[in-house]
N, C-alpha and C positions, 0 to 999 in steps of 0.2 A: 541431433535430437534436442541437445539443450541447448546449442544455438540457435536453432529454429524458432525455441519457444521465446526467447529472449528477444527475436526480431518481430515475432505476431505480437507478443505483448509493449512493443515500444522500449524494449531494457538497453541497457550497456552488457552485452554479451563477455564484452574483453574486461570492462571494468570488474565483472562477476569474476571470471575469471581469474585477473590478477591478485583479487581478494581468498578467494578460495582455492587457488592451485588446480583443480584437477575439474572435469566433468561430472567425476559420481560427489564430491565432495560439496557439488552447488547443488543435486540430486539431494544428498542430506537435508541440506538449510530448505530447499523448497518445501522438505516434509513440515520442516519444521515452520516454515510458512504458514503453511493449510493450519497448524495448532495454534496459532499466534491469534488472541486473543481480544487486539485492541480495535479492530474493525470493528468487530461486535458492539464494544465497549462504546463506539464511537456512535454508532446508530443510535443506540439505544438513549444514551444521553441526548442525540436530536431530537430524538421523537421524543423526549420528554422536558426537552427547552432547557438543558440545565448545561450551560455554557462551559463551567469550571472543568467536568463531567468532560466534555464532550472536547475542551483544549487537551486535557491532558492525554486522552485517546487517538486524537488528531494526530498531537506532537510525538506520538510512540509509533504509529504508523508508518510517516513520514520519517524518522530514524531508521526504521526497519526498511522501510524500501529504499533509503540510499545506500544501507548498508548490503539490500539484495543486489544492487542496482538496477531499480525499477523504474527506470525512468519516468515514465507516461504517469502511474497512478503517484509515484513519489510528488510529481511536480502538483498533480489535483490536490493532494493530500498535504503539502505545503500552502498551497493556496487558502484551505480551510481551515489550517492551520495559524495562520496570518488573520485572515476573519474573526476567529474564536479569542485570539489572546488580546487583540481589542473589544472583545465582547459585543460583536457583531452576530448575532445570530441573523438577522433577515438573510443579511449579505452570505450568513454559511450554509444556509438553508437553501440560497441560491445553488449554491456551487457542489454541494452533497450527492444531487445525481448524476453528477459528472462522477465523484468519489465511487457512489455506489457501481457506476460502471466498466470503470478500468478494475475497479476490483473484481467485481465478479468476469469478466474478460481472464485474470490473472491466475484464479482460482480455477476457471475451466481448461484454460491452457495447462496448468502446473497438474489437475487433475487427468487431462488428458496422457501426458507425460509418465506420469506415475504407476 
């Protein structure tokens, strides 16, 4: 089941793993995923242009998905994250619906699961 979810969403199944020990214990942190706040955090500063905002949301996202091992949206969510600390907003404005969709992908899977 949580391998499964880890291969739809593009993750490192074994790397989860190896971090978390067990199947219900990655079960855990996914909850704790769904409550993690910096997504939000991240939108919100785009849609309202404010770079600093919207870097340091980036860079907590990207954290969190290497440390879930989230492959797919980890790597989106570094990319915007490289954009924003040069203070590129066009360029992260480009790349955001790419973010917005591996995440909600990740969200529906971890929700499915749950």
């Amino acid at each position: 089941m949580i391998k499964g979810l880890y291969e739809r969403i593009e993750g490192d199944y074994e790397k989860a793993l190896s971090r978390m020990s067990s199947d219900d214990r990655i079960k855990k942190y996914l909850t704790f995923f769904l409550a993690d706040e910096s997504y939000q955090q991240l939108k919100n500063a785009m849609e309202n242009e404010q770079v600093d905002e919207a870097f340091r949301a980036a860079h907590t996202l990207k954290g969190v998905c290497q440390n879930m091992a989230f492959t797919a949206l980890g790597k989106v969510a570094e990319e915007i994250t490289e954009e924003l600390r040069a203070k590129n907003m066009e360029n992260a404005k480009k790349i955001f619906p790419n973010v917005e969709r591996s995440y909600k992908k990740v969200i529906d899977e971890i929700n499915a699961v749950i």
